[in-house]
N, C-alpha and C positions, 0 to 999 in steps of 0.2 A: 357372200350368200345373197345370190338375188330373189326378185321375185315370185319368178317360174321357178328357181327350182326348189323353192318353200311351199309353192303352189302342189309342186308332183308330190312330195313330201308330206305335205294336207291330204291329196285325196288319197295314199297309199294308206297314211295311221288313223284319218278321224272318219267318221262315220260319214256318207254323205248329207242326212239329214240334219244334220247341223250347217245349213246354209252361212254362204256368205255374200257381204252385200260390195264389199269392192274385194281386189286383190293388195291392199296397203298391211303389210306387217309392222306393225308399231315399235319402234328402239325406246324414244322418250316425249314426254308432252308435255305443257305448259299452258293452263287455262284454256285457250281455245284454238290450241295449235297443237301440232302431232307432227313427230320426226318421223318418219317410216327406214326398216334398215339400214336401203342406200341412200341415206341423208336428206333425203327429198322431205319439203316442208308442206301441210295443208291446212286449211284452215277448217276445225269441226264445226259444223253443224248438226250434228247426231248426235255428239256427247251421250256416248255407251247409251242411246235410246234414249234420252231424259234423266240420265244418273247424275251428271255433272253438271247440276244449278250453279253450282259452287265453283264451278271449274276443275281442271286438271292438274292437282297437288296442290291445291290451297293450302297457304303457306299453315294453317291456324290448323288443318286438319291433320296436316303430314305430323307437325308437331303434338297433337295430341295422340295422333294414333303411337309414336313412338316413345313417346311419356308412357303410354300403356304397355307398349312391347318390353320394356324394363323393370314392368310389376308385374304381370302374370299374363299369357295370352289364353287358357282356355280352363273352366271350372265345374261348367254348366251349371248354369243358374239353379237350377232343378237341384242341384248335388251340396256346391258352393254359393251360395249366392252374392251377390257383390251391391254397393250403393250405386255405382252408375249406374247400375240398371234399372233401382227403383227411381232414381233423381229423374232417368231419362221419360218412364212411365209419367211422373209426375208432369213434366214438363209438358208431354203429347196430351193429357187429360185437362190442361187448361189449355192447350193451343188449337184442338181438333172443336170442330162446328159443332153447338150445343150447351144451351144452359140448363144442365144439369148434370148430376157427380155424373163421372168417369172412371174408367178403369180401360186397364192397357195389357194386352202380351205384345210378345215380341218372336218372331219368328224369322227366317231367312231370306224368303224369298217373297215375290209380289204375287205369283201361285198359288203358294202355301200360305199366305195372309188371306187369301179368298176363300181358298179351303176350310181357311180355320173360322173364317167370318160365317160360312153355312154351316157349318157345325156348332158354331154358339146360337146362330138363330133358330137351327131344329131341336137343337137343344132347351131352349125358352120356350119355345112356344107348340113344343112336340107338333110340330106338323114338319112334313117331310118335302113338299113342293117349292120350286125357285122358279120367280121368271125373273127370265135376262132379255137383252135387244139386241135385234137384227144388227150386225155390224160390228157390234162388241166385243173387246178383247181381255179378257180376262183369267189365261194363260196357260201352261202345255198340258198340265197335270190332267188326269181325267175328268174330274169335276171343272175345274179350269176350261176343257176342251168343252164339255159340252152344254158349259154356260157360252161360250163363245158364240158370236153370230157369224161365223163366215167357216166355210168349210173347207176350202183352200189356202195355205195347205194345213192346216188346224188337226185336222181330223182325216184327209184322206189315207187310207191303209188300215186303221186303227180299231177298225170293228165298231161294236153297239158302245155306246155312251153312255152316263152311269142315269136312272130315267129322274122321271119327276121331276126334269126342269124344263120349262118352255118358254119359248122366245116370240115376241111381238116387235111391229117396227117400231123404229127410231123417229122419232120427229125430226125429217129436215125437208124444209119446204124445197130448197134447191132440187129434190129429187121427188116432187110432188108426196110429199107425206105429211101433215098438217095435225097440228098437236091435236085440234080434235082426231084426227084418223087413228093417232096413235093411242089414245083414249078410248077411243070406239070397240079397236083391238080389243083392249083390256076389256072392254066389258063383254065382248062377243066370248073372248077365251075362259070369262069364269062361267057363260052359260052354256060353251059349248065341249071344253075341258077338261078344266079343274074347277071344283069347286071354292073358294076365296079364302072356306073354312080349313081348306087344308093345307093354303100357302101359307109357306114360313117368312120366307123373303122378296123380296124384288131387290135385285140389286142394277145400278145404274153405272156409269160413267159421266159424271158433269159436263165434262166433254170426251168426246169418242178420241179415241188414241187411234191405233191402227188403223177403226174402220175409217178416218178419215178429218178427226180434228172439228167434228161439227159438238160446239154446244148445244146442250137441253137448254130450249127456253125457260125462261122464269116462271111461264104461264104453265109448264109442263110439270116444271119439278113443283110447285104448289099442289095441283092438281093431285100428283102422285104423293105425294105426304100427304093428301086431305083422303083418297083413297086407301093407303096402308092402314090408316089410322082408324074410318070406317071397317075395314075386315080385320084389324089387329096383327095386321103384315105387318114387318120387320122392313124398312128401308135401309140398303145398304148401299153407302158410293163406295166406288171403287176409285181412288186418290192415288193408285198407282205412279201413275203416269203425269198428274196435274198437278198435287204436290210441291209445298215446300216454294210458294212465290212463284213458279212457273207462270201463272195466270195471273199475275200481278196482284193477287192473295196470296195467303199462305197457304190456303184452301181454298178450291174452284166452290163449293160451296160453301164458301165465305160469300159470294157471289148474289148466292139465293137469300132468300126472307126466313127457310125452313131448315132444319138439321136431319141429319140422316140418323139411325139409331147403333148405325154400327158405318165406322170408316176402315178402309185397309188402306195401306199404307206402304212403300218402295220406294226403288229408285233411287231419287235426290236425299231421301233421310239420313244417309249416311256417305255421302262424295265419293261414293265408289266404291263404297264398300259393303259386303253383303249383309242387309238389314233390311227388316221390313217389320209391321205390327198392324195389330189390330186392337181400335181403341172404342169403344163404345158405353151407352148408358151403364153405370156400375152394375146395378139387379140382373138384367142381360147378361153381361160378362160374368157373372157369378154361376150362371145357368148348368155348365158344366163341371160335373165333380174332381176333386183332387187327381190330377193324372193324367183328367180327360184332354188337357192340353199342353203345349210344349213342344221343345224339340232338342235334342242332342247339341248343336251349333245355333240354336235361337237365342237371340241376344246376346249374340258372340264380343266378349272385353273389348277388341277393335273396331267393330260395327259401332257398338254403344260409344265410344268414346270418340269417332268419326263423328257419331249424329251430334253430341254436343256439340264441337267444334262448327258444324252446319249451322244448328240453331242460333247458336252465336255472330257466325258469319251473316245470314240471311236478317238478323236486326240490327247488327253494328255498322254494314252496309248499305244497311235500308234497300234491300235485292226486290222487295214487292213493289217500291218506286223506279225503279230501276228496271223494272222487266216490265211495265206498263211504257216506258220513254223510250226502251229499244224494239218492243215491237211496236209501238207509234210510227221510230223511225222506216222498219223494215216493209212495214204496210202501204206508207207514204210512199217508198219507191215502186213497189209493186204497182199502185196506183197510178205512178208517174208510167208506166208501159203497157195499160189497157188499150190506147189507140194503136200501138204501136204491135203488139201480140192478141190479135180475136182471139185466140184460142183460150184466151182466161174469162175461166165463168165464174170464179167467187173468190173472193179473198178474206179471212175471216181470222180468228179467237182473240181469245180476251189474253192481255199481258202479252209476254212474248212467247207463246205457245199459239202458233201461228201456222196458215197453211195456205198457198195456192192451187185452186182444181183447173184441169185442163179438159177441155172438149176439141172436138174435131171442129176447124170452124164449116169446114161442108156439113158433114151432117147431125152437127150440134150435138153428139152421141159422147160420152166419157171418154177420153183416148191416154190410154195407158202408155202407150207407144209415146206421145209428145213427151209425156209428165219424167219418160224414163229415158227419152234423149237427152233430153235438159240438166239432167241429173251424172250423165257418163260424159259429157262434155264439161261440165261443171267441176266433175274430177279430171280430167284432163287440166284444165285449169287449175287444177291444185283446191276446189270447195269441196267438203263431203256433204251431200243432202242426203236423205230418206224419202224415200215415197211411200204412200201410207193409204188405203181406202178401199172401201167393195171394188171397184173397178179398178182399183191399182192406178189414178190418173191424178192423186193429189200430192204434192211434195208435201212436206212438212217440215216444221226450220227450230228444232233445238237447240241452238248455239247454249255455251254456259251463258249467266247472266250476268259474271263478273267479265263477259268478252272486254278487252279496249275498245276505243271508239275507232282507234284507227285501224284495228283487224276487222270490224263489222264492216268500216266505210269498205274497205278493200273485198271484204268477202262480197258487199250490196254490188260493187260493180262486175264480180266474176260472171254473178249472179245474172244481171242485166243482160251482160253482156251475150251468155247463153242460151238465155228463152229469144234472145234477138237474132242469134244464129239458125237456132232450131224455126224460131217460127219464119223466118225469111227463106230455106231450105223447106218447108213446108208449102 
């Protein structure tokens, strides 16, 4: 069974809009490597989008999750309840930013932890209004869609959006927006708007995922805690994506001097397995009554016993020193091909949750077309990248963070060796 004809096979049963980013149908993986069908080897750097901090079948995880599959795989906590799931709550209540008590659910998805983050915050502070930012990606569901900053393809087809949430830029000076501009916003939108009295939330990204990997300054997320706090808004990060040592924390606002009042949570929490939650100040989290929250598959026996298995891993590993030393490394060569490729206008984040942005070098303009050569050449060569941004012109480099040294050396030179092709072909 090859690849075309799994391909005709794809577009005849599954929907189109469930995009796909290569044609690799996966047999079997191993930390940061992927067999595809016909035996062919590549080196991830996607890892399911940021799922695989831990890597691909972590020895620690596979074992736990099948320690669980020999005592019971589903109860619903709601019904049956179990202790890993309070151990696990427990756990995320001293590990998530903030000194003060905590409290936890647990939910599926990194969509549905956002949904459910705006529902505990209108529910505390009965006001009904959300701002989100320009760029932001905060995921498909309808509230999801239209806290998002980008409309393509987010939202195209889909009709009205659910309202009372509104969106202000992003502070990234690269694309001239200047954390006072993005401040300014905010005060222009409560006088022109909504009024302040009726925001519930702001929820943020410590660093922007999709829209392109740019961190919030320090100087920005203070400012925005010293504002929430001012109008009694609810600050929410969304830790999706940044999560779990990614950023060479445990948490990207680990980063910051301030805490958020409500975190969501995905992805890396549980190595690949469907889990997500939402942990914030206990009074907050209380906010909604018996029933108001939950989910059928929320805090599913094998999510939960994955996520241990991670937490374990990401400290016995020491993965937040670890993911500061290999995006060091990856930065450092990127650096080493600025003379070499004009076309690189920035190279940036913190830990190894990493990005380079490409411009036209004639007319200095975003160029999506380079960022997305470099990237089908790159697979030709057997690397998988992402590209990720409003203009579609930034890669982005997920590798897990337990990669070897000698799969990254090899991936840095596929790497090299393609922006060198694309930009000399240019």
């Amino acid at each position: 069974m090859n690849a075309t004809s799994l391909t005709d096979r794809k577009n005849a049963a599954i929907s189109r809009g469930v995009g796909m980013t290569t044609q690799i149908y996966a047999d079997r993986a191993e930390n940061a490597e992927i067999w595809d069908k016909e035996g062919r080897r590549y080196i991830d750097f996607a890892a399911g989008i940021a799922v695989l901090n831990t890597g691909h079948r972590h020895p620690r995880v596979i074992a736990a999750v099948k320690d669980q599959l020999d005592r019971f795989t589903h109860t619903c906590h709601q019904v049956v309840p179990y202790e890993s799931y309070v151990h696990l709550a427990e756990r995320l209540n001293t590990l998530v930013p903030g000194d003060f008590e905590k409290k936890t659910i647990f939910v599926t998805t990194g969509a549905e932890a956002v949904e459910n983050a705006v529902k505990i915050a209108r529910a505390a502070t009965g006001r009904s209004a959300v701002i989100a930012f320009g760029g932001g990606f905060h995921g498909r569901t309808f509230m999801g869609m239209a806290l998002t900053g980008k409309v393509v393809p987010y939202k195209v087809g889909f009709g009205a959006m659910p309202g009372d949430v509104f969106h202000v830029p992003y502070p990234v000076e690269l694309h001239d927006v200047t954390v006072d501009q993005s401040l300014q916003a905010l005060k222009k939108l409560f006088a022109a708007d909504v009024d302040p009295q009726r925001v519930a939330a702001i929820i943020i990204e410590p660093v922007q995922g999709e829209g392109g990997f740019y961190p919030a300054p320090a100087a920005f997320m203070k400012a925005l805690r010293e504002l929430c706090d001012q109008h009694g808004i609810l600050l929410i990060a969304d830790e999706v994506q940044t999560g779990f040592a990614r950023t060479g924390r445990m948490f990207a606002m680990d980063h910051h001097e301030v805490a958020p009042d409500l975190t969501t949570m995905a992805k890396s929490l549980a190595g690949g397995f469907p889990l997500a939650a939402v942990t914030g100040r206990a009074a907050i989290m209380d906010a909604p009554g018996p029933g108001g929250l939950g989910g059928t598959y929320g805090g599913n026996p094998l999510g939960i016993a994955a996520a241990h298995a991670v937490l374990d891993v990401i400290a016995d590993e020491d993965l937040c020193n670890r993911a500061n030393l290999l995006g060091h490394r990856l930065k450092q060569r990127l650096e080493s091909l600025r003379e070499r490729v004009p076309e690189i206008a920035d190279i940036r984040g913190p830990g190894f949750m990493n990005a380079v942005e490409f411009n036209d070098r004639k007319t200095g303009l975003p160029s999506a077309d380079f960022a997305n050569r470099v990237r089908l050449t790159a697979l030709d060569k057997s690397l998988i990248l992402l590209t990720c941004g409003v203009h579609g012109n930034v890669i982005r480099f997920l590798a897990p963070i337990t990669i070897q040294d000698e799969v990254l050396g090899e991936a840095l030179d596929i790497l090299e060796a393609s922006m060198l092709e694309i930009s000399a072909a240019s």
